[in-house]
Steps between C-alpha positions, in 0.01 A plus 500: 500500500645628151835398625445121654364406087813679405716281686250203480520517107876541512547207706322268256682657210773220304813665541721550221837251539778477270701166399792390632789555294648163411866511360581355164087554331596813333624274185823539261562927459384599150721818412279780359775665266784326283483142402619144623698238329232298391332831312832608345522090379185541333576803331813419350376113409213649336711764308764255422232255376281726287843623338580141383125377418454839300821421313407214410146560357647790283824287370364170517156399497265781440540733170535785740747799412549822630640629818220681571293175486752350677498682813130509490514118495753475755289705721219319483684159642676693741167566626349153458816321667513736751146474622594134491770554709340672780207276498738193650533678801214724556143525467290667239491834662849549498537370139286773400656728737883441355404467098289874549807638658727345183219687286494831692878490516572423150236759370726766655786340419394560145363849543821651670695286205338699215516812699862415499526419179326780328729783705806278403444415160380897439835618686705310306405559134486869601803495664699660172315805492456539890855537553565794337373810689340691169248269470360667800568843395457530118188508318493310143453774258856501351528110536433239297453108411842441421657733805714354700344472886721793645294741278128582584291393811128532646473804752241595198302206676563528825404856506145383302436244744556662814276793370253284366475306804497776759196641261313190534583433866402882582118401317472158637556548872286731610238329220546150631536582891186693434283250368620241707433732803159525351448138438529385842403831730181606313366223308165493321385352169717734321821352678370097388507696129832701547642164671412264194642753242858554658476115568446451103768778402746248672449269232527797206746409220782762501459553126140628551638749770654603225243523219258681743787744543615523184137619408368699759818673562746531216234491234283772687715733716873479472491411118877365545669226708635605806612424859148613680343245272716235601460565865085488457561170348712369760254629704195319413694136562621599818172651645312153544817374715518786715131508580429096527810449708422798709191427539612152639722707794273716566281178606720389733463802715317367830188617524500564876714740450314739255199445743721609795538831308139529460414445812763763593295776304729497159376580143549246274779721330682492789473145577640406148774748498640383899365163527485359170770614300776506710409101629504424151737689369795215431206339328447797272854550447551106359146575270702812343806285418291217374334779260829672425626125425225489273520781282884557525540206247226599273599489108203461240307864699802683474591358155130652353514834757893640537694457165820366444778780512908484549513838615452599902126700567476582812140657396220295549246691306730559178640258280550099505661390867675106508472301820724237596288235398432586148864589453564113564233462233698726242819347595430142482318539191854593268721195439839655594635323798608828666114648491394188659740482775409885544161357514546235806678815615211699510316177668757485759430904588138443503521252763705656734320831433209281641699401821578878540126626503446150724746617784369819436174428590623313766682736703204780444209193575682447846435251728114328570286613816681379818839485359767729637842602302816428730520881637134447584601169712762701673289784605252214638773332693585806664201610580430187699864468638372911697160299534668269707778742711198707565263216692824380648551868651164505602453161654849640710285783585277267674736283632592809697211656590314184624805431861449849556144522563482197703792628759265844472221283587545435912560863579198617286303258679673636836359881389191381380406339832 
């Protein structure tokens, strides 16, 4: 009975048909990547065009002047006879579709450009004392303003800054994993409190960092300025950009998969220290750099905290200790030409000190969850090329076996009867 509805209510069900392909309805091709003549035409009638109408507000018409103005202005018409433009041949969609691609382009356009121009401009008015080999090898305590720029260098600052920094990473992140792991796997009131503090720290003036060290440090305990100072200065800014920025990874983490370790009988210990941290553990690695970025650069904490010194300390808890940073201060601040090239010198180090401890970081972060290094690939490749030699073997097996017990079959039969 069940089975005559079935087949009645199947009967009377619409069946699903598909249209008939008709040749030449699919329209013109619209290529997803590069761009057609018409596009190109825009761009360089619009350039061309805001060019000539920008020159001739500033020279002609307008009492405009400045080429900063200028390429603002030009800009701006590039934009308006652009949209203009596109708006002959499309619709509004794509008008607003082209001119936010312009914007998005040009905005990183102009961020790579002043990335460029920062590193190029800093390289090349350091270039005089970066090519000689003792300023990376000689401290400044026998040098002075009017030295020429093969005497003297900054390993006194290099040696401060890598100590100083490997201080304040060493306090920071286990500090701001910590609380971040708190944040997010225990919670509570006291995490919405501990969550709105770091969240205001991010917003502390350096300078304050300072002060509050300055006072409840040097003033209190050490009673000099010194290298441990510096680093508890450093870190106190980098501490609310660890823990906010690891606290945003450690969000990320699926959820299903911390319950799947729950449900598996894990402590909660456990499930961080498996599940959580090594999923997010590229995450972490970027919110240590950002930090590191942070206080790597820092000038007005150490200026108050670590003293100004020409000699090499290697001894954090003794005695004044220069970073690179406020060695740029102290050489820019003379008016000899050859202490502020040794200055954009010392800029020039900084930054590729920071690419260093970026690579660095890196290499040691490894790769994100499901990601597999090249020797990894290989050994997966393999494994599946024996995968596949094996089931072959085996389906021979079979093959085989299969003839051999039918032929068997008759004479069993034979026996049997």
């Amino acid at each position: 009975m069940s089975d005559t509805l079935f087949r009645q209510a199947t009967a009377t069900r619409p069946r699903t048909t598909l249209p008939t392909p008709v040749a030449g309805n699919d329209g013109p091709r619209r290529e997803v990547r590069g761009a057609t003549f018409r596009e190109r035409y825009d761009l360089i009638g619009a350039g061309a065009a805001a060019v000539s109408l920008a020159t001739l507000l500033f020279g002609w018409f307008a009492p405009f002047s400045g080429y900063i103005g200028w390429v603002v202005v030009a800009f701006l018409c590039f934009l308006g006879i652009y949209a203009v433009l596109v708006s002959l041949d499309n619709n509004r969609l794509d008008v607003a579709d082209r001119v936010m691609t312009v914007l998005f382009g040009s905005a990183g356009f102009l961020v790579f450009s002043s990335l460029l121009f920062i590193v190029g401009y800093t390289l090349l008015r350091g270039l005089d004392a970066l090519q000689h080999p003792s300023f990376f090898v000689e401290t400044m305590k026998y040098t002075g303003p009017v030295d020429p720029l093969d005497q003297g260098g900054i390993l006194h600052a290099i040696v401060g800054t890598l100590i100083q920094i490997s201080l304040a990473l060493a306090i920071t992140i286990p500090l701001g994993v910590g609380t971040a792991i708190f944040l997010n796997e225990v919670g509570g009131r006291f995490a919405r409190f501990v969550r709105t503090i770091s969240d205001a720290m991010t917003a502390l003036p350096s300078i304050v960092a300072g002060l509050f060290v300055y006072a409840a440090v040097i003033q209190l305990v050490t009673q000099e300025r010194n290298g441990i100072a510096a680093s508890i200065a450093i870190m106190v800014m980098m501490l609310p950009v660890v823990i906010r920025s690891a606290d945003v990874v450690l969000r990320l983490v699926p959820q299903n998969l911390r319950e799947a370790s729950y449900a598996l009988g894990t402590s909660r210990w456990n499930t961080v220290r498996y599940v959580v941290l090594p999923t997010a553990k590229s995450g972490l690695v970027t919110s240590v750099i950002l930090g590191t970025a942070r206080g790597i650069g820092e000038t007005s904490p150490v200026l108050l905290t670590s003293g100004i010194t020409a000699a090499l300390n290697a001894n954090p808890l003794s005695g004044p200790m220069i970073s690179l940073p406020l060695q740029v201060f102290d050489f820019v601040r003379s008016p000899e030409p050859s202490m502020i090239a040794r200055g954009f010198g010392t800029a020039a180090v900084l930054m590729l000190l920071v690419l260093v401890l970026f690579v660095a970081a890196r290499a040691l972060g490894g790769r994100g969850p499901g990601e597999l290094t090249g020797r990894q690939q290989r050994a997966v490749r393999a494994a599946s090329k024996r995968d596949v030699q094996r089931f072959a073997a085996r389906q021979a097996q079979i093959t085989v076996i299969e003839p051999a017990n039918l032929t068997l079959s008759p004479a069993r039969h034979k026996e049997s009867s």
